[in-house]
N, C-alpha and C positions, 0 to 999 in steps of 0.2 A: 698269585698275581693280585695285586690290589690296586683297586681302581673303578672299571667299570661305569655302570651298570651291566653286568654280565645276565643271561637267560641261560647258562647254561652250560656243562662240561663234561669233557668225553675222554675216555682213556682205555685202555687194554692191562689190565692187572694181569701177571702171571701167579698164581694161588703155591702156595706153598704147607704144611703140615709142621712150623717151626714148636718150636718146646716153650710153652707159656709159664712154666714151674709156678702153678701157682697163681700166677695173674694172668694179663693178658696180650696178647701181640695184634696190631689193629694194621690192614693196610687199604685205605682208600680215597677218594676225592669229595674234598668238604667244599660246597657252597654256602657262604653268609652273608647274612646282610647285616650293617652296624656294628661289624667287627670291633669297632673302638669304644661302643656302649653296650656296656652287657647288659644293662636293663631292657633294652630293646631290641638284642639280638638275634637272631633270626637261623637257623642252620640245615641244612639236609645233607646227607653223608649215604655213602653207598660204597659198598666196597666189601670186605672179609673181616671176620675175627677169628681169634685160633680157640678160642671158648665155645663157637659157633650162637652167640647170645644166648647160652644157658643161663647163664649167671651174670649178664652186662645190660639185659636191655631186652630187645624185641627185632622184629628182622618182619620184613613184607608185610603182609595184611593183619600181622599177630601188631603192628604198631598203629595207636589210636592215631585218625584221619588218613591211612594209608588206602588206597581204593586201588582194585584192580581191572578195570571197564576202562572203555575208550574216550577221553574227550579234550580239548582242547584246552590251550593256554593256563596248563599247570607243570609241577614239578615230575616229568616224566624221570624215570630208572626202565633203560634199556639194559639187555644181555646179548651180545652181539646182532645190534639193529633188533631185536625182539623185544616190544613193548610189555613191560613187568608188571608197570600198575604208574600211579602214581598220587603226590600230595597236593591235596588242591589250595589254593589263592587263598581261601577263604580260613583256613586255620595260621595262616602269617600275618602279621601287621608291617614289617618292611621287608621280609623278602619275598611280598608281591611285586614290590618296583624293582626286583634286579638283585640280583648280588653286588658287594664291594670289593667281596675276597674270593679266590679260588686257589684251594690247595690241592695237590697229591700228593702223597708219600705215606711213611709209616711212622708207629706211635709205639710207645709198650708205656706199661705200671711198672712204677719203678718202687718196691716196697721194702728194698734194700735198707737195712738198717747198719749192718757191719761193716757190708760191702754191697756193690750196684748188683743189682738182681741180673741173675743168669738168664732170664729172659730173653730169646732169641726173637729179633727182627727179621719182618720177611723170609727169607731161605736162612737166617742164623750165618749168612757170607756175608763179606763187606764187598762193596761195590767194584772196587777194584778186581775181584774174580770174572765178573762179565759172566757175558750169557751161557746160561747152564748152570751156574752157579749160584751168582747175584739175583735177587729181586729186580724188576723191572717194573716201568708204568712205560707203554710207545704209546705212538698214534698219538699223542696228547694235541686238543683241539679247546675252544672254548666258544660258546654263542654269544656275538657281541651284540649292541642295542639295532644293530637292524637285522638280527635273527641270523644272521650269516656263521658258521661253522669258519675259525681262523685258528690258524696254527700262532700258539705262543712265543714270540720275537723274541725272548729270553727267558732263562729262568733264573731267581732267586734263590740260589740252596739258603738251607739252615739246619745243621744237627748240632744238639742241644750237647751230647758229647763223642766225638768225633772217632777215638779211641773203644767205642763200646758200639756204636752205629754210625755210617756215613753217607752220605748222598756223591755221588761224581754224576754231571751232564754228560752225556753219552756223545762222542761225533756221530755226525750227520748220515742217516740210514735211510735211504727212501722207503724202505719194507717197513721198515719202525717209526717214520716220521719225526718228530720230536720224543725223545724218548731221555731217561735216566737207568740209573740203578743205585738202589738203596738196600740197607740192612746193616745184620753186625752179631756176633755173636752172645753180646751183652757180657757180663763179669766172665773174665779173661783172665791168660797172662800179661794179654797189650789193655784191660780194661780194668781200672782197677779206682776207686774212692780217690 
């Protein structure tokens, strides 16, 4: 979603143990601010990696300005309604006023030289298997500027290659809410340079 000022966004990942060969398979919900100026962009992310940030990064209180106590008017990361910790105000320059962007979905490293890396997204299914199968984000919700929790009026897909990972909008599930399904097995017989 691009727009905004957003406070904030919610979703239900189902976790999956896909085959990173090597690199890495990312699934989770990016808030930014200044999307379109990278000198002044701004990002928090929360969600799974199939590395479990051995080798990518950091995760909860192991990431510098990450705090796990109680307080107000910051970047909270809940786990089902249970408060994790959160980033506060004061280590952002614009995504203290809001986000512009709000993504879900999934990502891999594609380090494919010959051919697209085998790198499985999400469950390593494409979307079209559905539930059981497929990767999923429901529930999907976003806090707009008067702090209110509102289900997303549409969504925007984008997969970079469609034959290797895809996204399909799911119909309408009151248990799911707004919801999709994304993934893909990566270099295939359907996925291929």
């Amino acid at each position: 979603m691009v727009g905004g000022p957003y406070f904030g966004a919610k979703a239900r990942i189902n976790v999956w143990n896909p085959d990173p060969h090597g690199t890495i398979s990312i699934s989770q919900i990016w808030v930014v601010s200044s999307h379109k100026n990278y000198d002044q962009l701004n990002s928090v992310e929360a969600g799974w990696i199939s590395d479990g940030y051995r080798s990518t990064g950091c995760y909860n209180h192991d990431c510098p300005g990450f705090v796990q106590h109680k307080e107000s008017g910051q970047w909270w990361v809940q786990y089902q309604n249970e408060p994790i910790g959160y980033w506060p105000n004061s280590i952002f320059t614009t995504l203290k006023n809001g986000a512009d962007l709000l993504s879900w979905g999934g990502e891999i490293v594609n380090n494919g030289i010959n051919h697209h890396t085998e790198t499985q997204m999400g469950s390593g299914h494409f979307p079209a298997e559905g539930f059981g199968r497929a990767s999923f984000f429901s529930n999907i919700e976003y806090i707009d500027s008067s702090r209110l929790l509102r289900d997303p009026n549409k969504f925007i897909t984008y997969a970079t290659k469609p034959s290797c990972y895809d996204v399909k909008v799911a119909i309408d599930n009151s248990a799911l809410g707004a919801h999709f399904f994304y993934g893909g097995p990566g270099y295939s017989d359907k996925c291929r340079i």
